[in-house]
N, C-alpha and C positions, 0 to 999 in steps of 0.2 A: 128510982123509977124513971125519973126525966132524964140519966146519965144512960139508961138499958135503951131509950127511945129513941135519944140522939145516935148512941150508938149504933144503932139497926137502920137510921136514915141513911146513916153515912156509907155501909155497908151497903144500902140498895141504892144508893148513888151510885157508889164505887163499881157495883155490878153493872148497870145500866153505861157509865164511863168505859167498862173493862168490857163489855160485849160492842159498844159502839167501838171501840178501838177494834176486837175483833172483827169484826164486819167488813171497816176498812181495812186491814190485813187483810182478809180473806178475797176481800175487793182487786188489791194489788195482787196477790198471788193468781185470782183466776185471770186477769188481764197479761201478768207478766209469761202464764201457760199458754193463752190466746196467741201472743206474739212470740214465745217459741215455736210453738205450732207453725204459726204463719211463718216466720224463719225458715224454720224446716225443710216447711214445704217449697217457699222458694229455692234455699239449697238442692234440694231434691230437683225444681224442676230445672235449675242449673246447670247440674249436673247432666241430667238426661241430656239440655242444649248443648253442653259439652262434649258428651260422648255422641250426640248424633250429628255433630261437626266435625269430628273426632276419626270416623266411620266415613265420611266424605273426601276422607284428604290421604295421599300418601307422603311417604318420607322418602327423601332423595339418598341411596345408598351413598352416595358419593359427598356431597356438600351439609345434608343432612333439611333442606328446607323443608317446609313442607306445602306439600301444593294440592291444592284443589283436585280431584276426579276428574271432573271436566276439563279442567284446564291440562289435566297432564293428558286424558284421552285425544284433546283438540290437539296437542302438541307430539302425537305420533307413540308415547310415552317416553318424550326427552325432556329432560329436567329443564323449564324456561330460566334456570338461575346459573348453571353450572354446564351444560348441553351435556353431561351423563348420558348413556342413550342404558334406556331398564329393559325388562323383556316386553316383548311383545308376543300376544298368541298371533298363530297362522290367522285367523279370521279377522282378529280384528287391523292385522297386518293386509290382509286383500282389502278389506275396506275401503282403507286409505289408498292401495293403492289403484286398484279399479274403476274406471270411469262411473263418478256417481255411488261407490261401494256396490255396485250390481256385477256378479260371477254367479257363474253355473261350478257347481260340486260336479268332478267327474268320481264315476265309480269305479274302485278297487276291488279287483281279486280278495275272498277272504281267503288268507292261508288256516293250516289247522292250528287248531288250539292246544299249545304245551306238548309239542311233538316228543319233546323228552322226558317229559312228567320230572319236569325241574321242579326242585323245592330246598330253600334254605332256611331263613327262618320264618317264610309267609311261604305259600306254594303260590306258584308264577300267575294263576287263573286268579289267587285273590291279590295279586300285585296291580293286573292289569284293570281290575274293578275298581279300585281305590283310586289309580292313576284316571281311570272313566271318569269316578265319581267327584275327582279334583277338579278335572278342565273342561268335562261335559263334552269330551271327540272321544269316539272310536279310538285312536291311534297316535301317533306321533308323525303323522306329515298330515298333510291337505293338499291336496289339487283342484285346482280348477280352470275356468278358460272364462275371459271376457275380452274389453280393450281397457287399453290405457292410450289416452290421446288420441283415442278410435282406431288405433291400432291392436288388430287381434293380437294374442297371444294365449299361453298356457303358462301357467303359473304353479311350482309347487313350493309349500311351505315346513319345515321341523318346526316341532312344540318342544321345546328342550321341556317343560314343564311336567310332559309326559314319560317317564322312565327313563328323564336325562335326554330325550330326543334320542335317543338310542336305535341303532339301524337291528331289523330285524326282518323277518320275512314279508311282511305288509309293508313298510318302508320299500322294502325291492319291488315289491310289487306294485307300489303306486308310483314308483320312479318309470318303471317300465309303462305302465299306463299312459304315466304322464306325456312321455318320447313317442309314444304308439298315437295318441291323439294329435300329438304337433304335426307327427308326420301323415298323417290323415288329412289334418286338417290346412297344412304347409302354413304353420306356423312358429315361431320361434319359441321355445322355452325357457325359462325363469326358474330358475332355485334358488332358495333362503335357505340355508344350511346352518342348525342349530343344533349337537351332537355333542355327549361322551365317547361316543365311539358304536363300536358293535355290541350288540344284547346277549350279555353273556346266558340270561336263561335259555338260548336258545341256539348256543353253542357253533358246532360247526357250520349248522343251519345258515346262522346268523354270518358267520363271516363269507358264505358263498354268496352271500346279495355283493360284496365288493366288485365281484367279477358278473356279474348279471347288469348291475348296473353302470359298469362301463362300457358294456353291448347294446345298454341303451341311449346311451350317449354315441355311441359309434352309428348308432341308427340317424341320427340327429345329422350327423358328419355327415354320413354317406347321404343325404335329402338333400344338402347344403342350405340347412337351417342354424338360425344362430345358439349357441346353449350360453347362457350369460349364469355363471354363480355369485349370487350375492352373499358374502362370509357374514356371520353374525357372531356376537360373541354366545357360547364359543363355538368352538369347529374344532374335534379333534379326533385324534383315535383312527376305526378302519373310514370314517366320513373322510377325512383327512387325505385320507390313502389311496380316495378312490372317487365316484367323481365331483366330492368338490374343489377339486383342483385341477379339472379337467374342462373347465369352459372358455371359450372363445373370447369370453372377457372377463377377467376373475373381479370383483369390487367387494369393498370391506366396509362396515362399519366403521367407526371409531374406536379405537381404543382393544378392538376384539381380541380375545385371544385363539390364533389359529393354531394349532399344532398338531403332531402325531401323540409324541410321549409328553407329558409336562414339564415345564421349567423346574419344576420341585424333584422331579423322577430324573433328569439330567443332572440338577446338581450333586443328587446326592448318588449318583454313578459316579461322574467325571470326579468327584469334590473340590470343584473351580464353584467361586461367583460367577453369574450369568451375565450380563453387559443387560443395563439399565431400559425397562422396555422389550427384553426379548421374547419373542415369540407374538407381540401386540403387531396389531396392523397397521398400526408407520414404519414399524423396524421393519417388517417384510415389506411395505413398499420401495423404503430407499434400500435394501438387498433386491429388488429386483422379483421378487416374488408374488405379487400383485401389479395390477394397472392402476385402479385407483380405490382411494379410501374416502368414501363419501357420508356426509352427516343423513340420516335416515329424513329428515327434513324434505330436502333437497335430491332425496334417490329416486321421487316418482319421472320428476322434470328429464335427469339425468338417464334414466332407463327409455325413456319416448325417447329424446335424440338418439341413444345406443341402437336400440332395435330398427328404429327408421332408417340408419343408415346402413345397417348391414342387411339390411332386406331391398336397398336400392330405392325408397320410396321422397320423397319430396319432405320438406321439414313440419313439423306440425303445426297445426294451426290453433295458433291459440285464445281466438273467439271468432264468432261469428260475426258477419258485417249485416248491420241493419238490413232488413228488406225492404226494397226502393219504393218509393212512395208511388202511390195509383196516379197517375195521370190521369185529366178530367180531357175531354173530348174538345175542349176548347185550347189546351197544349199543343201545340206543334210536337210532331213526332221529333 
């Protein structure tokens, strides 16, 4: 009897040992889920810091850095690490370069819609939607009129971003616009030329803007107003052929590539190596095919001297000089 008594102490000992151990197990396991949690959730919100600094910054095609939004917007979109120049849309290209970013949008002729009821693997109306709904323009160039240096001008721009910048009925149309308001307004005109060439949905259409918009450059000529093309990479194709190589001052990016047919599409005619650089905008300036290749930096500066002096005008002024102090009635004149 006293061996059965002991034994059932020891037992609700053992119990009361074995559930307090329990307890503390249960103790550590719900603390050890507490700060997994809490882990977690820091992870998590790491992560989100990660990806929403992530979302802030681009990468340099060229060097690979990676740079701040701002910092690459502030910098015209040229890499501050390696001077790579990326694309730039027309608008936020007038920004920079218009006194203040303040321009007036001139209006373009709409031409019609899908004149040839083109369609390969998209039909050309839902090409042109998607290209809308990409860059938020209408079309592939931009015009507008403001100063730079307070010097008026008219300014157009190609979205290569839009359908390759691809010259098409609207492109003719606002190039002519563009020529028709300069010479209204006897101002000089500004092209950024950013192109694969002519829009094949739009065929033969498409390559008669070549010859439209060299009669509007010829309109330019006959005012004696200046036409300045600024090359961007890239420029090729019927652009090539027609008038961005037709201005009174040709100037290029860095690096651009300008051409008709590509260095890939020569080589593999000719079947030669191409010479190191060809078809880029240093090889054409030392062959003589451009005036100058300027860092997009430094093209606002460089375009006020250009247009000032072929318009005859005095050099610009580049600030204001304090207004002279009031004289009190007690000053001698």
């Amino acid at each position: 009897m006293l061996m059965e008594t002991q034994l059932e102490a020891d037992i609700t000992g053992d119990k009361e040992e074995w559930a307090e151990a329990g307890a503390i197990i249960q103790d550590y396991a719900d603390g050890l889920e507490t700060n997994l949690k809490k882990s977690g959730q820091n992870w998590k919100n790491y992560a989100v810091q990660v990806q929403g600094v992530s979302q802030q910054m681009s990468k340099c095609d060229e060097c690979g850095t990676m740079l701040f939004h701002r910092e690459l917007s502030d910098n015209l979109n040229v890499c501050t690490q390696c001077g790579h120049h990326m694309a730039i849309s027309p608008r936020d290209r007038f920004t920079g370069l218009f006194d203040g970013g303040i321009f007036v949008e001139i209006d373009v002729p709409q031409p019609v819609t899908d004149p040839l009821g083109f369609k390969d693997q998209k039909k050309y109306p839902d090409r042109m939607k998607a290209a809308q709904k990409k860059t938020d323009e209408k079309e592939a160039m931009l015009i507008a009129e403001g100063d730079i240096g307070r010097t008026p001008i008219v300014a157009a721009a190609q979205d290569f971003s839009f359908l390759g910048g691809s010259m098409g009925m609207y492109v003719g149309n606002a190039i002519i616009s563009a020529a028709e308001r300069a010479v209204e307004l006897k101002r000089p005109l500004i092209l950024f030329s950013a192109a694969g060439g002519a829009r094949m949905q739009e065929g033969i259409l498409s390559l008669m803007q070549m010859p439209r918009t060299t009669v509007a450059v010829q309109m330019l000529k006959e005012a004696n107003l200046p036409y300045i093309v600024v090359l961007t990479h890239p420029t090729t194709g019927g652009v090539t052929a027609s008038y961005a190589m037709l201005g009174d001052v040709q100037i290029a990016e860095p690096n651009a590539l300008i051409c008709f047919a590509g260095p890939r599409v020569i080589e593999q005619t000719i079947r030669e190596t191409l010479p190191e650089g060809f078809q880029r905008a240093e090889y054409l300036l030392d062959h003589g095919m451009l005036d100058r290749v300027t860092p997009r930096t430094e093209l606002r500066e460089e375009l006020i001297t250009i247009v000032r002096m072929l318009m005859k005008k005095s050099p610009a002024i580049k600030g204001d000089l304090p207004a002279p102090a009031a004289q009190s009635d007690d000053t001698p004149a």
